[in-house]
Structure formats: structure tokens, C-alpha cells
C-alpha positions in Angstrom: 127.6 -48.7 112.2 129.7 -46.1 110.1 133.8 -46.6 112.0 136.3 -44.1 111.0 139.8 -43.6 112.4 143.0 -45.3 112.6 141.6 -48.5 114.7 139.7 -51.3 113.4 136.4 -52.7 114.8 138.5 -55.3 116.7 141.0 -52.6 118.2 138.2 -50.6 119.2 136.6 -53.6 120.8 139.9 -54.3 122.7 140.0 -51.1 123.6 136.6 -50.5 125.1 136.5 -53.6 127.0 139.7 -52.7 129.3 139.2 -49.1 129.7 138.4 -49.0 133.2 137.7 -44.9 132.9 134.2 -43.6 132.6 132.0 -42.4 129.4 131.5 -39.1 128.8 127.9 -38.4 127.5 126.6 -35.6 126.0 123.0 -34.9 125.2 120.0 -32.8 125.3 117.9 -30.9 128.1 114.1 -30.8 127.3 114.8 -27.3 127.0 117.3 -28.0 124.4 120.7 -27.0 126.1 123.6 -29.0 126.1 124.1 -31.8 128.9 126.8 -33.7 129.9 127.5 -36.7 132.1 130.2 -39.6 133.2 129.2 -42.6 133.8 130.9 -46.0 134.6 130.2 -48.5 132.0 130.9 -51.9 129.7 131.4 -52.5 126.4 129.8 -55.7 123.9 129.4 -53.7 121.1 127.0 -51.0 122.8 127.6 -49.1 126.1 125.9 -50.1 128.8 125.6 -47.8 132.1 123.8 -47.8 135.3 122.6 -44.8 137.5 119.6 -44.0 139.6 116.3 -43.6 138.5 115.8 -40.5 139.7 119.4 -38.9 137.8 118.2 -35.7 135.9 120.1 -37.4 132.8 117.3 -40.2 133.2 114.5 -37.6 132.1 117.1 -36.1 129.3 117.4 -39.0 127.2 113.4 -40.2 127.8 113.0 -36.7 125.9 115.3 -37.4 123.6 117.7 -40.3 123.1 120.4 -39.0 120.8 123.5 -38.6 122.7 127.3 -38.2 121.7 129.7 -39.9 123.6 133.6 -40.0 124.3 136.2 -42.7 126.0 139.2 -41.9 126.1 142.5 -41.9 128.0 143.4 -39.3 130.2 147.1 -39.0 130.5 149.5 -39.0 127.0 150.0 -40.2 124.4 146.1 -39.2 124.5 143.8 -42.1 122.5 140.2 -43.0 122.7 136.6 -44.0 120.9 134.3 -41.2 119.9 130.9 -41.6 118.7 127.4 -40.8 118.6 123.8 -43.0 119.1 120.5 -43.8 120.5 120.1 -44.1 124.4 117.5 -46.7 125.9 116.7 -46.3 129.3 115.0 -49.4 131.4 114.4 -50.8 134.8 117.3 -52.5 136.0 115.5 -53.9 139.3 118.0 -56.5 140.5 120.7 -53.9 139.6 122.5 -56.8 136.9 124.2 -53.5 135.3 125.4 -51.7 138.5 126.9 -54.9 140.0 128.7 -55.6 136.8 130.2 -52.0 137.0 131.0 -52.5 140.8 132.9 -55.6 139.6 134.7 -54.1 136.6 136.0 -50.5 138.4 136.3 -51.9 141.8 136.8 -55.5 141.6 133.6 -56.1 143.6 130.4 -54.8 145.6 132.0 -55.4 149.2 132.7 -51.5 149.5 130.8 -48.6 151.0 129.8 -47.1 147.6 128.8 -50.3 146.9 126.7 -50.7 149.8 125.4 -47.5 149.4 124.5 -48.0 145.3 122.8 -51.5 146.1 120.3 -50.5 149.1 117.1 -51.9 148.3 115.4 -48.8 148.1 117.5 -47.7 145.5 115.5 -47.6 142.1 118.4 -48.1 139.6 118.5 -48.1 135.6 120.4 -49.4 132.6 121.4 -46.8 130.0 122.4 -48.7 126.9 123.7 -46.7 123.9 123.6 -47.9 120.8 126.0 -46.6 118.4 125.6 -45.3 115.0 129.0 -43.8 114.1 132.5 -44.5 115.9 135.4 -42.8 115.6 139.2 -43.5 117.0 142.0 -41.6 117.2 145.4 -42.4 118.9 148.3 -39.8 119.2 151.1 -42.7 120.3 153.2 -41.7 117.3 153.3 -38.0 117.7 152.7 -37.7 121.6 155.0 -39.0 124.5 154.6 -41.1 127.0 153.5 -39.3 130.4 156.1 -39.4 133.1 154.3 -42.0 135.1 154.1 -43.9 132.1 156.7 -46.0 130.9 154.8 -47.6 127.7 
């Protein structure tokens, strides 16, 4: 995997595994236009996602699995992980993936949305991305601090 940026491999790691803000993933239509999509997800040195079977991005990256993708903060000083890959999309029947997300942005599955995500007839998948090139870029030393933020 090509890195570039001002982070290491192990800053981007840390990084990745505590954002608890969505991916942003860009890829392909069959018809060729441009798609994009947010999706919860982990990090262990590829993205994994979860959404339902039956999510037009589903079809999009069966066509074709090279997607760009973005994580990054959303208030300043503005930092994050860029990158591009390969998508693989598979059954995810006991829902492993979506419970693990349910865990990570709400702390658990005892919610509504997670009642509602987990019904049985529910066909969910796992999106895992695998990347090819990562790039980080982190603005703390030219940007300020946003006023709710006090790092």
C-alpha cells in the first residue's frame, strides 16, 4: 500500500480506529457516473462496512469494485485519511459487521435503529475495502481550533 502525507502508518492507524464519523465512498454507476455514499465503518488495516443487500451502492461496486474513499473530521483544524481501493461485497448473514458498527457509533444494538437494522428479514452485507494508496493530511498547524473545541 503506497502512504503519503504527513502521518505515519501507525498515526493513521490511530486515527482510523477512533474516528467514530462515517466513510465517504465514491465510486462508479454501471452507467459510468459518479456515486457517492456514507457509511459507518471500522478500521484493521481495511474498511469494513455494513448496509443492506438491497442498497443501490451494493450493485455499483459488484460492477465495479474500485472506489475512492475519504475520513475525515468535520469541524477545524480539518484532518483526515484519503485513499483509494478494491471493494468486496459478501453475505454478512448473522450481521457480525452491523452489530460491530452498532457497538462502535452507538455503544450497543439496544436502540430503535438497531432494532430496526437487525430484523431477521433484513438481508445485510459486509463492504470491505481494501486499500491501495492512503493519503493524510492534517491542518492543526495552520488552522484553529473550532469554538466548541478547546484542543
Amino acid at each position: 500500500m503506497n502512504l503519503t502525507g504527513p502521518w505515519d502508518r501507525s498515526r493513521v492507524d490511530e486515527f482510523l480506529a477512533d474516528a467514530r464519523i462515517p466513510v465517504r465512498i465514491g465510486c462508479r454507476t454501471p452507467a459510468g457516473d459518479p456515486w457517492m455514499v456514507s457509511l459507518w465503518f471500522r478500521w484493521d488495516g481495511t474498511i469494513h462496512c455494513a448496509t443492506g443487500a438491497d442498497a443501490d451502492v451494493v450493485g455499483f461496486l459488484e460492477s465495479d469494485d474500485r472506489v475512492s474513499f475519504e475520513i475525515s473530521t468535520n469541524d477545524p483544524p480539518y484532518m483526515g485519511v484519503r485513499g483509494r481501493g478494491r471493494a468486496t461485497v459478501t453475505t454478512d448473514g448473522d450481521k457480525r459487521v452491523l452489530r460491530s458498527l452498532l457497538e462502535r457509533y452507538l455503544g450497543g444494538t439496544d436502540s430503535e435503529l438497531g432494532d430496526r437494522l437487525l430484523r431477521p428479514d433484513r438481508e445485510e452485507v459486509h463492504v470491505r475495502i481494501d486499500p491501495e494508496r492512503l493519503h493524510s493530511w492534517d491542518f492543526t498547524g495552520r488552522m484553529p481550533a473550532g469554538p466548541d473545541r478547546t484542543d
